[in-house]
Structures are given as structure tokens and as C-alpha cells.
N, C-alpha and C positions, 0 to 999 in steps of 0.2 A: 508454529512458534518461531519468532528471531530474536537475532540476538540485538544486545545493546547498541553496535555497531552499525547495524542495520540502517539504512536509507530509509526515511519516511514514507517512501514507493514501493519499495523494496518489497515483494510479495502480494500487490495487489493486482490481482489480475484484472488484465483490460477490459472491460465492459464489452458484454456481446453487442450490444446495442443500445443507444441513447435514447433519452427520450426530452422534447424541450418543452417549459412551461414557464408561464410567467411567472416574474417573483413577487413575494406578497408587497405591501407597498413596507412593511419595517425591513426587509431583505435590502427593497431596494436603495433606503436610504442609507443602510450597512455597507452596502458596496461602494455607492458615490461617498462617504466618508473614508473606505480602505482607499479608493482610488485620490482623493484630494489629499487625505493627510496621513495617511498612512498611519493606521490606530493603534499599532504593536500589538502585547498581551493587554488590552483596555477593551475587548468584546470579546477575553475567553471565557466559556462556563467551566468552571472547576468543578471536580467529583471529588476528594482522594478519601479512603474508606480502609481501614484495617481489618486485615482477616487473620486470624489465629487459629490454627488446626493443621492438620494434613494436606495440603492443597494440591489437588493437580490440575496441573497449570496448561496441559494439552487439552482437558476438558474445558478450562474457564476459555481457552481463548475459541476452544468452537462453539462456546455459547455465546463469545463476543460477536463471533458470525451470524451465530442465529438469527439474535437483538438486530445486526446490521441488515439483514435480508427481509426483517418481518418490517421494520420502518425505514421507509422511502428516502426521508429527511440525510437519513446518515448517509446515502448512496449518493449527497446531492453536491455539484459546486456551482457557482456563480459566475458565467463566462460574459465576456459581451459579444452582443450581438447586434448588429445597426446601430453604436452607439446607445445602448440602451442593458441593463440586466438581463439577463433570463438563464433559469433554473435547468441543469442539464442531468438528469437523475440516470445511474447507473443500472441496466436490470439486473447484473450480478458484483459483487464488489468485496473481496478476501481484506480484508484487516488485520494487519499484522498484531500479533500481543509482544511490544517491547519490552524483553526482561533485564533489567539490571542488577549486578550487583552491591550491597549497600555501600558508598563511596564513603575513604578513608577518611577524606580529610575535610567534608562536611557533615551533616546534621542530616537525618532522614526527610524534616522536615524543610530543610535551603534544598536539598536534592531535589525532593519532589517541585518546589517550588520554582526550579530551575529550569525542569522538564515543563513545568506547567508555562512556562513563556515563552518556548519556542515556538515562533512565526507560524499559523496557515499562508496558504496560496488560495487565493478563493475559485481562484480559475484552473487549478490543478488539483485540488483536492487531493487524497478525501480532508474533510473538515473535522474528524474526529479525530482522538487519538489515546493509546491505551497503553500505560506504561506500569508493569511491576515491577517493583521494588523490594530484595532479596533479603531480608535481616536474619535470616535463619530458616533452617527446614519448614521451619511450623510459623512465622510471624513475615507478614508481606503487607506492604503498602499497594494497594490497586489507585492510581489513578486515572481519570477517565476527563480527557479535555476536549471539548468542540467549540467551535468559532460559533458564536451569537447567532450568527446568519441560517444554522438550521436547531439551535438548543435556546434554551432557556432557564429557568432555577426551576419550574415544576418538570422539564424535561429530564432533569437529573434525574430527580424519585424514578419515573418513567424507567428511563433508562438501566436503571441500576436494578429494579424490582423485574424486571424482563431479565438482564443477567441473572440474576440469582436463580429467577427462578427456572431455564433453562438447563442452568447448571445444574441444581438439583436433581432436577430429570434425568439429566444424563446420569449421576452419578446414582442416582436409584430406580433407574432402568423401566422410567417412566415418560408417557407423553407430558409433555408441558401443559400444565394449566394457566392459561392466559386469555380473555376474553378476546372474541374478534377484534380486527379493524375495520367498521363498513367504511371507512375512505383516510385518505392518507394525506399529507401536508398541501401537496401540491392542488389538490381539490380544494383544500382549505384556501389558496393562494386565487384562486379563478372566483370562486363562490365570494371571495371577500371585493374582488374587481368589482362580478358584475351587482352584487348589492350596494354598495357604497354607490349608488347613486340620486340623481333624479331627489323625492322628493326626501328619502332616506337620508342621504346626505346633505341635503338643505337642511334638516332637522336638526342633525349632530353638530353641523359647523353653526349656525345659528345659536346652540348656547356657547358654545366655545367663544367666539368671536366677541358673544356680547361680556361673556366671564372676563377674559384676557385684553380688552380692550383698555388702552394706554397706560396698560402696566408697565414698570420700569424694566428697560433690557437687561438690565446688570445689576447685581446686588455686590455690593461695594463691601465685600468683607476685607477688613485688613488685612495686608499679605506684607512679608518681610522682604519680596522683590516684586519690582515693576512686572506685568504681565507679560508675557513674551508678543513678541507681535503674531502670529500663531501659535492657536491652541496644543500645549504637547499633552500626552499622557502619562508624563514620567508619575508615578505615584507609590507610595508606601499607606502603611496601616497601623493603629492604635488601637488597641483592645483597653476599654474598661469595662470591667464587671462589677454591675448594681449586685449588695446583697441579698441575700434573701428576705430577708426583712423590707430593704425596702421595694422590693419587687413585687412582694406579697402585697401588701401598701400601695402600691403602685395600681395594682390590679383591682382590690377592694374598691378603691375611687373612682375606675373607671365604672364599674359594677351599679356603684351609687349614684354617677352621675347620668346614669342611662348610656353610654358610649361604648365604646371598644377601647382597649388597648393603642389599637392603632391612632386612633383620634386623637387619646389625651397624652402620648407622646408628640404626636405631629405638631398639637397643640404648645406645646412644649417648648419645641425646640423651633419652632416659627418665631416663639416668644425671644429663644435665646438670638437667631440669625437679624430677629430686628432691633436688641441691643448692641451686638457687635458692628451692625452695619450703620446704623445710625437713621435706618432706613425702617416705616412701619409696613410701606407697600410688599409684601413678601410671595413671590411665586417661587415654591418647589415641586421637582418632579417625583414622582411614586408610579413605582410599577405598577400593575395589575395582570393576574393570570392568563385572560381575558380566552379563556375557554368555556364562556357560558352557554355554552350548546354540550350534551354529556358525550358525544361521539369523538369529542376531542380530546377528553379526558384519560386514554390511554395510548395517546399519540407523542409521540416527540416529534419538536418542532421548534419554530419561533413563533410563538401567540401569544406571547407579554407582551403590553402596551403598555405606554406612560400617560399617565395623567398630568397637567400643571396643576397644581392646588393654590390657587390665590387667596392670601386673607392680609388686609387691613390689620394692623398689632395698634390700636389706637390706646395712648397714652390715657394711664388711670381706670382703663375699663378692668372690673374684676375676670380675675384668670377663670373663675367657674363662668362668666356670662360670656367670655371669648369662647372656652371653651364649646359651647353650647351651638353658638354661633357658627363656629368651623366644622361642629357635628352635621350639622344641615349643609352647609357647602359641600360635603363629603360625600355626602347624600346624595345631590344632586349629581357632585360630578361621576359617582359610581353610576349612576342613572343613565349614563351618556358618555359610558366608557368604552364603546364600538369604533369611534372613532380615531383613526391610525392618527399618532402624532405627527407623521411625513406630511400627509392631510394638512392637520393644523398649519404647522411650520408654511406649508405651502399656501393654506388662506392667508392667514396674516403679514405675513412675508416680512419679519422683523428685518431689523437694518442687517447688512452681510456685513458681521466682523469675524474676520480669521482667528480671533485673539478668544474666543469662547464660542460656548456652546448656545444654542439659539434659544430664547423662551424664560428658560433657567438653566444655573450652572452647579446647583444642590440639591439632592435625590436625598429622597427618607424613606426608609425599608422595613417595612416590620415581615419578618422572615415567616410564612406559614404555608411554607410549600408541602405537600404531603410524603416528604422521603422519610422512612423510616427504616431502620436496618432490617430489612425483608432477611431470614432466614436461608442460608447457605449453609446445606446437606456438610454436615459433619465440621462445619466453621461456626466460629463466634466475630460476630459483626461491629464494629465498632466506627464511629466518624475519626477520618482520620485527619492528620493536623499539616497545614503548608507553610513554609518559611513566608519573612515578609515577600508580599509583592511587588513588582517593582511596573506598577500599572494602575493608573486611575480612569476613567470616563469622563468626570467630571471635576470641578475645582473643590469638592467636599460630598461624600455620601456618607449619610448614615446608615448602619445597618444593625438591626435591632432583632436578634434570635433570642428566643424563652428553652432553656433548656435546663432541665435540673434544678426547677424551682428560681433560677436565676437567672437575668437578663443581660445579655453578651451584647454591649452596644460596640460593634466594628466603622473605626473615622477612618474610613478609606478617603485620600486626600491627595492634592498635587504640589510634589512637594521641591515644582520649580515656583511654587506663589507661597507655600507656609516649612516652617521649621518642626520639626517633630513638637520641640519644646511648647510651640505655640500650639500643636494641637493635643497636647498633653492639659495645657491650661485648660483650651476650649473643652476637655472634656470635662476637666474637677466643676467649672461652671455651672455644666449639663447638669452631674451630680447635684450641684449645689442646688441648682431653678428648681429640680425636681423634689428635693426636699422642702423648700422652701413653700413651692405651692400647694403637696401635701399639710402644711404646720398652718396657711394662712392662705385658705382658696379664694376667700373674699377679699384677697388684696390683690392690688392690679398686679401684674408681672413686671412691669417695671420695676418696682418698688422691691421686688422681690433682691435681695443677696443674689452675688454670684461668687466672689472670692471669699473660700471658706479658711485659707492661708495664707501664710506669709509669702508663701512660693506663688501662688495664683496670683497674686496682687499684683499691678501696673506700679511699681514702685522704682525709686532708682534714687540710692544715698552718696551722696557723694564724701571724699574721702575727711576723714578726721583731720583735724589741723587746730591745735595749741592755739589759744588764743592772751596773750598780754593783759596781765591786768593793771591796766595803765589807762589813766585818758586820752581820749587823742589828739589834746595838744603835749600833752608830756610825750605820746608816741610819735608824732609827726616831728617835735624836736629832735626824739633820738635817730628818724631817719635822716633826715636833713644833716645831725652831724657825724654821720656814718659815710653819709657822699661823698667821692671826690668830690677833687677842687676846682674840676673843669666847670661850665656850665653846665644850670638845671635847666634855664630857657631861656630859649633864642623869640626873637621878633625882629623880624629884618634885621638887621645890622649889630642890633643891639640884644644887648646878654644878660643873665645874672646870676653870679653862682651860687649856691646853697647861703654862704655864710651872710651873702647880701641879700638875698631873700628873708634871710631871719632878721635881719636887723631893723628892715622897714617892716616886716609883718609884726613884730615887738612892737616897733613905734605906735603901729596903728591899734594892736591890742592896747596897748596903754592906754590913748585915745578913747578906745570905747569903753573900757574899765569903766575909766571915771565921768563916760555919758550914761553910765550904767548897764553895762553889758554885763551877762553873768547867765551860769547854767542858764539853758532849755529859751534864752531870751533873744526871738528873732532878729537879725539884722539883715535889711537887704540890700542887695549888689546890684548896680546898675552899670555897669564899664564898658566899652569898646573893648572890640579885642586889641591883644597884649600884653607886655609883662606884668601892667598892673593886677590883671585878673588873678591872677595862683597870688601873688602877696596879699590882696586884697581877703583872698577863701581860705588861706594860713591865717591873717591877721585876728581874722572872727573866730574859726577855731582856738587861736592861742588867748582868747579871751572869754575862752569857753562858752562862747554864746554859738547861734546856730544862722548859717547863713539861707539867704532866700535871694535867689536869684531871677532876676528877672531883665529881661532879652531887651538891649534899648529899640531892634526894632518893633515888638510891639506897641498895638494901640495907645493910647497913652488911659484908654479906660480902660482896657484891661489891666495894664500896669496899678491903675486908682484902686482897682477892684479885689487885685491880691495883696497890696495894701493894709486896701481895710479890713479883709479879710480874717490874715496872719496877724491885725493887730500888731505889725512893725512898728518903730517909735524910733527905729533907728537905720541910717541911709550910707553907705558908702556909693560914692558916682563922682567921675571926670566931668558931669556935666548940670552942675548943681543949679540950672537955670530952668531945667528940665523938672525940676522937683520945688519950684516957685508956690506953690499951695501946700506941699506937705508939710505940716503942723509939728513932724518930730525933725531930733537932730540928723544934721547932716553934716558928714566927713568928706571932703574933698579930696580927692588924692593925683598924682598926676599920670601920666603914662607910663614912668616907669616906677611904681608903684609908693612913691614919696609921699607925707601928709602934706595937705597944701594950707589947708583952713576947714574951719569947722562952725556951723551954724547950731545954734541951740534951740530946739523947737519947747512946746507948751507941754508937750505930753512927756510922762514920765515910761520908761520901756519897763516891763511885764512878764514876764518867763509863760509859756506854754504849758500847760498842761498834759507832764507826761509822765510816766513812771521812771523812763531812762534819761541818761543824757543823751541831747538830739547833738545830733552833725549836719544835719541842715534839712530845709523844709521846702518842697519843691511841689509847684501845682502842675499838676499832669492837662495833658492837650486837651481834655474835654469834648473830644472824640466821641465818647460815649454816654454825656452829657454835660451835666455841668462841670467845671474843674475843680477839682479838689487839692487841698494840700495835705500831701504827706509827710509826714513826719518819719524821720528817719533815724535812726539810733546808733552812736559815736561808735558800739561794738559792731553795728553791721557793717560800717564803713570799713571799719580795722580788718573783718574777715574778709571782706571782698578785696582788696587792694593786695591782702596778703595768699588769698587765694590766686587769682590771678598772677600774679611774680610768677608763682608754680604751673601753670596751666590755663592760657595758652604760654603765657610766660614771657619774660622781659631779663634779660641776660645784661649785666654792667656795661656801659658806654654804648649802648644801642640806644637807638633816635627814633621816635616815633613822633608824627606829625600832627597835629590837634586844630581839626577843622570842624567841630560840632561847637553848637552856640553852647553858653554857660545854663541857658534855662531848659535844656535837654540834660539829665542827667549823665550820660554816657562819657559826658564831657569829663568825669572828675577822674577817668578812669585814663585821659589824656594828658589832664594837667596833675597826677597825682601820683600813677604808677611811677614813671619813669623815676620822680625824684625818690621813692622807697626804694628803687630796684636798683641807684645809681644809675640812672641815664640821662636824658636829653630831653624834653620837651620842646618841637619845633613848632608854635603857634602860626598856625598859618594867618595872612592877612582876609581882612572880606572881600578883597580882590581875587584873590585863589582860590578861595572856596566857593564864591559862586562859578567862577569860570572853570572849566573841566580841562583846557589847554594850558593855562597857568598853574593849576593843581598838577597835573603831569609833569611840565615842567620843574615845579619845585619839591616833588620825588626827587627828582636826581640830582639837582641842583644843593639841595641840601640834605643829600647825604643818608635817607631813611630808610628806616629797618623794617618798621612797623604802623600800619597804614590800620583805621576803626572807621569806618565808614558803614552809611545806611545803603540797600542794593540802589535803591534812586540815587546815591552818588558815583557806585559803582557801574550803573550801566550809562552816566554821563560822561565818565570817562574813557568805557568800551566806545561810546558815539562819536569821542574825539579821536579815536584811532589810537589809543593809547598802548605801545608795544607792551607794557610791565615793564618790572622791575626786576633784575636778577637777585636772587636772596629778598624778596621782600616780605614780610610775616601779614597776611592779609586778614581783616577781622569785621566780619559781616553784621549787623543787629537791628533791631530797630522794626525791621521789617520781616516778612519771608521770603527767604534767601532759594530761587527757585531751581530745579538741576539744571535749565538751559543757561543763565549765568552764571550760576558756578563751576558748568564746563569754561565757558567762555573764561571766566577769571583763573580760572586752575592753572593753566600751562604760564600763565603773566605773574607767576612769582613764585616763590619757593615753598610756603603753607598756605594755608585757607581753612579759617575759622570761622564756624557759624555760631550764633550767640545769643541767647535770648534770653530774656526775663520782665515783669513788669514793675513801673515804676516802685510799688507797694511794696519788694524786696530785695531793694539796695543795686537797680543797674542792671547784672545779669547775673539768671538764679543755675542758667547752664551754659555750657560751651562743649561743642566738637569739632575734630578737626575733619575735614572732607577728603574723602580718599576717592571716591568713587562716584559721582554725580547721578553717573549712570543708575545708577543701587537707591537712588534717591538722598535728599539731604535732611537728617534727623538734626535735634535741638541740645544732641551731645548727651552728656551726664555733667551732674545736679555737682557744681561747685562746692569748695568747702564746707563741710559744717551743713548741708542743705538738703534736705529730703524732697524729693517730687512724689505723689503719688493720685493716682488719676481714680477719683470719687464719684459715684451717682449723689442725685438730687437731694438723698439724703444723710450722704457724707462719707457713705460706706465706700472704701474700698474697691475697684475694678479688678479683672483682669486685663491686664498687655493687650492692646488694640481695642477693647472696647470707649468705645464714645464717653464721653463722662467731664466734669469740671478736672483744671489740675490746680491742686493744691500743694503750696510753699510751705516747708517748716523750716525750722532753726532759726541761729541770732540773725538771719538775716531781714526777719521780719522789719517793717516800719510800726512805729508804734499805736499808725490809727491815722484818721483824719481831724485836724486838728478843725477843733468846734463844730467838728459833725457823729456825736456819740453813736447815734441811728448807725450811718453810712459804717462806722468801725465794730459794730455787733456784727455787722450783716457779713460785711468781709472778712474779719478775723474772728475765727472761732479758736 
């Protein structure tokens, strides 16, 4: 016996003589992975086992010899030789029994799990290791750890049924009762060489090859960080335990469905990995014992082999006819489970990426190894329990033990790609599929719930904000006469302050009054850029009608087409020769936003059909088909503008530059914020916004804070060499804002906001601000007053990362598409 302090060498005596043999081919690819990446505690087998009684502890540890001298595997390490493995077995080899006392100042079960991840040497061995742990005369932690490279999980039982029962003996002054070994690892190691050949092997790899053929390398499960560029092991663990109820349930189904256990979980949760990933093509790895020869069966060793299980999750098919389906796959691939995975990996020869595991990077374990607390002479047996681990294999295993009526699903995971939180989610999910396909097996698994909570849900509310109950030309006046007195916007040379802006936007409300302007009743804006445009978008508003913007450089049929569409009747434009056919009235105004003259057309103007009053009606790019107009609601305009003041935020006498056309909506958040917030609006000319050298230039030239641009404007101004701006507040949308430009953009100014929303709810429904590019670039959190929350195809609710529609709530909705009822059922529910 040693003590705690002892040297993991420390008492082993030197082998009288070696002996060298090849390694099996799972050994060898054990090694060339210690040697490339160096695996930590990510290939230990754990044992730890409670024993309660009188124990003596000189006895247990010369039974620990025993066990070590009757099986070869423990005596063995893995040295190289010519560049190559090979197996060096000890003919005599002393194994220290390390005893500790139970430590102060952690848990018995962080203790033992502490001991359980100190390092082997594969090349200095031994690879076992045997540590007791002291809690009292009579109560002791045994734990029992070996490197992958000679154990397994049925080599535990093994192992541990050979301790006991040795012990026993001893202590009741008896031979051991233990059946022979007519051959030992290393036999197993040569016998599996020279079979695995010829046309043996042509067999095995011929279904493999044709099974795994152009299946995807990667399954793209959401992660909370970029993947490292090599694969680490760092990993922790998740316990959730199914009831008994529904375990029993569980089991009954399998029973009825003709399958196993293991099948209608596999089945299960292939279902779950092809929700979250987005992906139906699904390969996971699963062990197998693969000692189907019986002379194996009281051997320790490594003779587990993995399987890839490939299945198709094809959309709408019933979870009982999948199920069915992946029974017979199972089938087959248990049929043709001889063949060593090194093998495989080695026929197909997937792409070499450092950054993962080859084939698949998800392991599913239904736990049915045969250890049982085998009987120690005057002890009572019990499994004993390990702190978290701090070691994975792979980027997700499940591990699924039946014990006590109940089913211990263990998410061993890597937890440099997930957050515990997220794999807390992914568990309640699991839960939930599982119930779910129980309640309705003839519905497809998609279809099936997965968030059974409010906690589980992909959800994200953004903060409360008091909203004015005012119109918003009553609210737009009280901002405007809240402004200083400096200027609201600049255009080259020229200026206007708040109190001049209301006097010609007055005039021109007047104007359309009495053309008949009034609630919900379109008018559309046709203007050059300049001062006229914000008098022009106040003027409509203060005459409570709702503006429709439209871009002088498009088509002039497309222009005819929204139109006739919106059913306008009424025209504000600088260039009323441009509007020689249109039938309604037309208001002239000049450049700086003065009434000039006014044309009176045939048609009488008409209010929209809306439940709210609208703030103006804007047809989206039609990108996605035809374009539609939205209608937008005077309360969503009111939250958004007041939302943003707050976050990303506009601070009094700050100058932000307004280079987006009028018929992109982003623009209003240009020509709008600044005069609520007290500040500046610098309209840029169409000279400076198409060129990327002049747009740089009048950054600094005139004096700006705060820059809203799409990344296609932002990476034409990276093109132009654009050094940045000191303090400048940068505001991304429109597009996806990707992390190589957002590095690039980061250091060129003092913030960087990312922004998104779609036309349908008022501009943008989120914003973040970017800290870390590296970390990847998210879509923020959901604006004032705004819920996001990410839906399957049937409306239900998600969990965080899973694939799914996202849906916008609050005032910020638009009221529908005007004249298309269909298109507004379909979109807003």
C-alpha cells in the first residue's frame, strides 16, 4: 500500500522482461490521436464504486495485484517503435493502491473526479490507476481509472468482478473462483490483424463505404463560440433524469413497436440533432462491445468499436415509420460491426480537419454493460458518484443508463462550442420529443413540440418603454419645439432650424388639408435629395395623412405601379413634369422645402384601409417577389424613434449623416432621430454617397458622430482606404454584417452596431452592439416594446439555436399589406 503522496511509479516494480506485440488497429488510432492532440482525461475509463463495512485495505490492494497479473491488458503500455505503435506488456507489474484522506475543502465526489483526470503516459505506463478514498473506518470511495488504450465500459464489470472476487478469497481463506483465460488481449490484437483481411475485409468495408457515402462531414449544431481551429477536449456534463413514468412508457413503445430501447431513443434524438442542426442527413457514432466471440467475454481490454449510424430525418414522415426504418439500418449495421473504425476512417479518408472528429462529432450510448455490484466478503456495494468532468471526446454524447426503474440521460458535451445553459435547453427538448412522440407517433417529428417552457423558448423581449398617447403629428411638433435652436439639417451650405422646418411643413400641411389629405390617406413623395425631403415627410404627417415614398431614380413603371397600386391621389415632387400623366393632385415644392404651386388632378384622394392611423406606406424591394406595400402604424413609428434615442442612442447636438434614399425605409431613422433627440441631420449629397472617397471625406468634413449604413457601403469605404473616424458611433443593417468586416470596421471608430429587422416591423426590430467579432456577430436584443421569438412551421415556440421562422410582436407590427388581405393573414397571425 502507498500513500497519497506517492509518485504514480512509485512501487512498481520493473518488469523482469518485456514482451512486444502489435497494437490492435483501435489502440493504434488511440496513440496517433495522444500523440497529435494530445487527448487529456477525454479517453479515461472511470470505475468509482462505494464500499461500506470493515475494509482491509492490504487485502483489497493484493487483490488489485491479483486482477493485475491474471490480465495482460493492465501490464501493457504503448511505446513507439519505427515510427509506428506497438504494445510492450510487462511479465510482472506491482500496482500501487493510492489512499487518500477525504480532502477538507472539496466534495468526495470533485475529489475523486480530480484524481480521475490526472494524465497517463502511454509510453511509461502502467495505464491503470487505483485510488482510495478515506471517509471513515467503515465508508471508502474505490476508484479504478485506465487509459481507453487497454479498458473499455464492459472492461469495468470485468475488472471490478475479478477485484471482488479475489478479495473475497482472500478474506475467506479461499481459492478464487474465476473462469480461465484461454487467450489474452494481445492475441486478440494479432488474430484481429491477420483476419481483417483479403476478402473478410472487402466485405465489411463494402457495406460501410456504400452506407457513409457522401454523407455530410459536419453536423452544424448551433454553438455559442466559433470552433477552435483544433479539436479541444475541454468538456463538462448534464444529468437529466426521465421519470419513472415516463421510462416505463418509454419501454412499453419500444416493446410494441418490435425494437429495443436503444433504437427508439437513437431514433429520437437523430430526430432532435436534425431539428437543431437544420440538417436531415444525420451520422452518429455508438459504441458496441464487440466481443462476439465468448472467450472475450472475461477479458479486459479495448474491444469496443463504434458504429456511424446514418439515417435520413426526412420532413413529414411519421416518427413510427422512421422509426422502423432506423430499426433495420441498426440491423444491418450490428451485422457488420467487426469492422475497426481506424479501418473505416482509413477507406474513406474524410477531408483532414483539425477543428473535429472525423465521420461524426455525436455519440448516443445506451449504457448495458454487464457491471453489477459483484459481492465483497463482509462489504456492501454500491456505484459510486464523480464530480463534474472536465473532459469530452466528442462535441456532444449522449449517455443513456436504466437504473431504478429510471432512465439517466448523461449530455457529456464540449464546452468550448456550448454553454451549460444551452445544453440544459437541449435537454428539456429531448424530454419534450420524447413525450411528444409517445402522445402522437403518427405524427412526423418535426411537427412534434420541443419547448415545453418559457425558459426553453428562443425568445428575447426587449425592454418596456411608455409609450405617448398622442398622434404623431401632435408628437413630432412637441419634438421639434423641444429642439434647440441651432440647426436640424444641413444640405451643403444650407440649413434649417426646427422652427423653419415647422413653418413650411405647416404650410404644406395646409396645402394638402384642403387637397384632401386626412387619417390613413396616402400621399406620395417624389424629391431629390435635401432639405426639402424631412419638410416634405413632417408636412404629410402634420396633416395626418400617411406618406409613400418613392425614389426619383427608379423606373418611371415602377413608380406608375406603386401608384396605382397605394391608390395615391396625391403628389408632393420638385419635379412635377415627371408626373405629366398622373390624374391626382400635385404639390410642388422647391429645394428648400417652400410650396411652389399645386396642380389639381380628377381623382378624389381616399384613406387606406386600416384599423390604426398609418405613418406612411412603403413597398419593399420585391426581392422575394412581387413588392408590396406596407403599411405602417403612427404608434410603431413613435416606439422606434423613441426606442433608439435609448439604444444604440443619439445624445443632444450630435450629427449623424443621412446617405440612404427616402424609399428604403432606414432612412427615417436619419432624417427623424436626430431632430427628437436634439441633433443634426447631415443629408448627404448623391455625389457622396455614391462615391466612397467623398463620403469619407465629408465624415470629417462635417463634423459627424454617427454614420447608418448598409455593409455594401461599409466595405466601399474599407476599398477606399478609409482610415475611420475618432469617436464615430457606426450603425450596420440592411444586410449581414459578417465578423471579417466587423473586425475591419471595429478599430475605425469608437461603437459598432449591428441592426436588423424587416420592413413589416417599423425599420429595425433589434440592435447589438459588437464587442467581439471574433465570438461572431448576433442580431442584438429585440428593441423597445418588441418580442422575438423563433417558431416551427406551426407556430410553436423553439428552443435557443434551433432552426425555425422568427416572429415579431408588439406595437411595432405594420398593419398588413395594403389591398392584399391573403398576403396579411398569411404574415400576421
Amino acid at each position: 500500500m502507498s500513500s497519497a503522496a506517492d509518485d504514480i511509479g512509485t512501487g512498481v516494480a520493473q518488469a523482469l522482461e518485456e514482451y512486444g506485440f502489435p497494437t490492435s488497429f483501435a489502440q493504434q488510432r488511440l496513440w496517433f490521436l495522444d500523440q497529435l492532440e494530445g487527448t487529456g482525461a477525454a479517453y479515461h475509463v472511470r470505475l468509482p464504486v462505494r464500499l461500506s463495512g470493515e475494509l482491509d485495505i492490504p487485502v483489497l490492494e493484493q487483490a488489485l495485484n491479483r486482477v493485475v497479473a491474471r490480465h495482460e491488458a493492465l501490464r501493457t503500455r504503448i511505446v513507439c517503435e519505427d515510427g509506428e505503435p506497438r504494445q510492450r506488456i510487462a511479465s510482472e507489474l506491482r500496482l500501487p493502491l493510492r489512499v487518500h484522506a477525504a480532502a477538507r475543502n472539496e466534495d468526495i465526489a470533485s475529489q475523486a473526479a480530480r484524481l480521475a483526470s490526472e494524465p497517463f503516459d502511454l509510453a511509461r505506463g502502467p495505464l491503470l490507476r487505483a485510488d482510495l478514498i478515506r471517509e471513515s473506518p467503515t465508508r471508502h470511495l474505490l476508484l479504478l481509472v485506465a487509459h481507453h488504450a487497454i479498458s473499455d465500459a464492459w472492461s469495468s464489470g470485468v475488472l471490478f468482478r475479478d477485484l471482488a472476487e479475489f478479495y473475497s478469497a482472500a478474506v475467506e481463506s479461499r481459492p478464487a473462483r474465476l473462469p480461465d483465460l484461454p487467450v489474452q488481449y494481445a492475441d486478440y490484437a494479432v488474430w484481429q490483424r491477420e483476419w481483417l483481411q483479403g476478402d473478410e475485409l472487402e466485405r465489411q468495408l463494402g457495406f460501410w463505404t456504400q452506407q457513409l457515402a457522401g454523407a455530410p462531414p459536419l453536423l452544424p449544431l448551433p454553438t455559442e463560440r466559433p470552433r477552435p481551429r483544433r479539436q479541444t477536449f475541454n468538456g463538462a456534463r448534464w444529468l437529466l433524469t426521465l421519470d419513472a413514468e415516463l421510462s416505463s412508457a418509454l419501454r412499453d413503445f419500444a416493446r410494441r413497436e418490435r425494437c429495443t430501447l436503444f433504437m427508439l431513443l437513437l431514433a429520437a434524438f437523430k430526430q432532435l440533432l436534425a431539428r437543431y442542426s437544420g440538417q436531415q442527413d444525420i451520422v452518429v457514432g455508438t459504441p458496441v462491445a464487440g466481443r462476439s466471440r465468448s472467450e472475450l467475454e472475461h477479458l479486459v481490454g479495448l474491444f469496443a468499436n463504434t458504429l456511424a449510424l446514418r439515417s435520413r430525418c426526412e420532413p413529414g414522415e411519421p416518427f413510427r415509420e422512421f422509426l422502423q426504418r432506423l430499426r433495420g439500418d441498426v440491423l444491418q449495421a450490428f451485422a457488420h460491426q467487426e469492422l475497426p473504425f481506424e479501418k473505416l476512417v482509413e477507406a474513406l479518408q474524410p477531408p483532414r480537419d483539425l477543428a473535429c472528429s472525423p465521420i461524426f462529432q455525436v455519440m448516443f450510448i445506451l449504457q448495458n454493460t454487464p457491471w453489477q455490484a459483484d459481492a465483497m466478503a463482509g462489504l456492501e456495494i454500491a456505484p459510486g458518484e464523480l464530480g463534474s468532468l472536465d473532459a469530452a471526446k466528442f462535441d456532444l454524447t449522449l449517455s443513456v443508463s436504466d437504473f431504478d426503474g429510471r432512465l439517466y440521460c448523461h449530455f457529456e458535451y464540449n464546452r468550448d462550442l456550448f454553454d451549460a445553459a444551452t445544453i440544459e435547453r437541449f435537454a428539456d427538448a429531448w424530454r419534450a420529443l420524447l413525450q411528444g412522440l409517445l402522445a402522437q407517433p403518427e405524427c412526423s417529428a418535426d411537427a412534434l413540440p420541443l419547448a415545453v417552457s418559457a425558459r426553453g423558448r428562443a425568445a428575447c423581449h426587449g425592454p418596456e418603454l411608455a409609450l405617448p398617447d398622442v398622434s404623431l403629428s401632435d408628437w413630432l411638433r412637441q419634438q421639434c419645439a423641444a429642439h434647440a435652436g441651432g440647426p436640424v439639417f444641413e444640405f451643403g451650405d444650407a440649413s434649417l432650424t426646427a422652427s423653419e422646418v415647422v413653418a413650411r411643413a405647416e404650410q404644406l400641411a395646409g396645402a394638402l388639408r384642403a387637397a384632401g389629405a386626412c387619417s390613413n390617406v396616402p400621399v406620395a413623395v417624389c424629391l431629390d435629395r435635401g432639405l426639402a425631403l424631412p419638410v416634405a415627410l413632417l408636412g404629410i404627417a402634420f396633416s395626418d395623412a400617411a406618406w409613400l415614398p418613392l425614389d426619383p431614380e427608379y423606373p418611371p413603371a415602377r413608380i406608375d405601379a406603386m401608384l396605382s397600386d397605394s391608390g395615391a391621389a396625391l403628389l408632393v415632387t420638385d419635379s412635377p413634369q415627371r408626373f405629366a400623366g398622373f390624374d391626382g393632385t400635385v404639390l410642388v415644392i422647391d429645394a428648400h422645402g417652400r410650396l411652389q404651386s399645386q396642380r389639381a388632378g380628377a381623382r378624389t384622394p381616399g384613406p387606406i384601409d386600416s384599423a390604426q392611423p398609418l405613418a406612411y406606406l412603403i413597398y419593399t424591394s420585391g426581392s422575394t417577389g412581387q413588392p408590396k406595400g406596407v403599411c405602417i402604424p403612427q404608434r410603431a413609428l413613435i416606439n422606434f424613434l423613441l426606442s433608439m434615442q435609448r439604444e444604440p442612442g443619439l445624445a443632444r447636438g450630435e450629427r449623424l449623416l443621412a446617405v440612404t434614399t427616402v424609399a428604403f425605409d432606414i432612412a427615417y431613422l436619419e432624417l427623424l432621430l436626430p431632430l427628437c433627440a436634439g441633433g443634426t441631420t447631415v443629408i448627404a449629397p448623391a455625389s457622396a454617397v455614391n462615391d466612397p472617397l467623398a463620403l469619407a471625406g465629408l465624415l470629417d468634413t462635417a463634423a459627424i458622430d454617427v454614420l447608418q449604413a448598409t455593409p455594401s457601403t461599409w466595405r466601399l469605404l474599407l476599398a477606399a482606404d478609409w482610415p475611420g473616424r475618432a469617436g464615430l458611433r457606426m450603425l450596420s443593417g440592411g444586410e449581414p454584417l459578417d465578423p471579417a468586416l466587423a473586425a475591419a470596421l471595429q478599430p475605425r471608430g469608437a461603437e459598432l452596431w449591428n441592426l436588423y429587422g424587416p420592413t413589416e416591423t417599423t425599420i429595425w426590430s433589434s440592435c447589438g452592439r459588437v464587442r467581439d467579432p471574433a465570438q461572431g456577430v448576433g442580431a442584438g436584443r429585440a428593441i423597445a416594446n418588441t418580442r422575438l421569438v423563433v417558431c416551427d412551421a406551426q407556430g410553436r415556440p423553439l428552443p435557443p439555436g434551433v432552426p425555425g421562422e422568427l416572429c415579431i410582436a408588439g406595437p411595432a407590427l405594420a398593419c398588413g399589406y395594403v389591398g392584399d388581405p391573403q398576403a396579411t393573414a398569411e404574415r400576421f397571425v
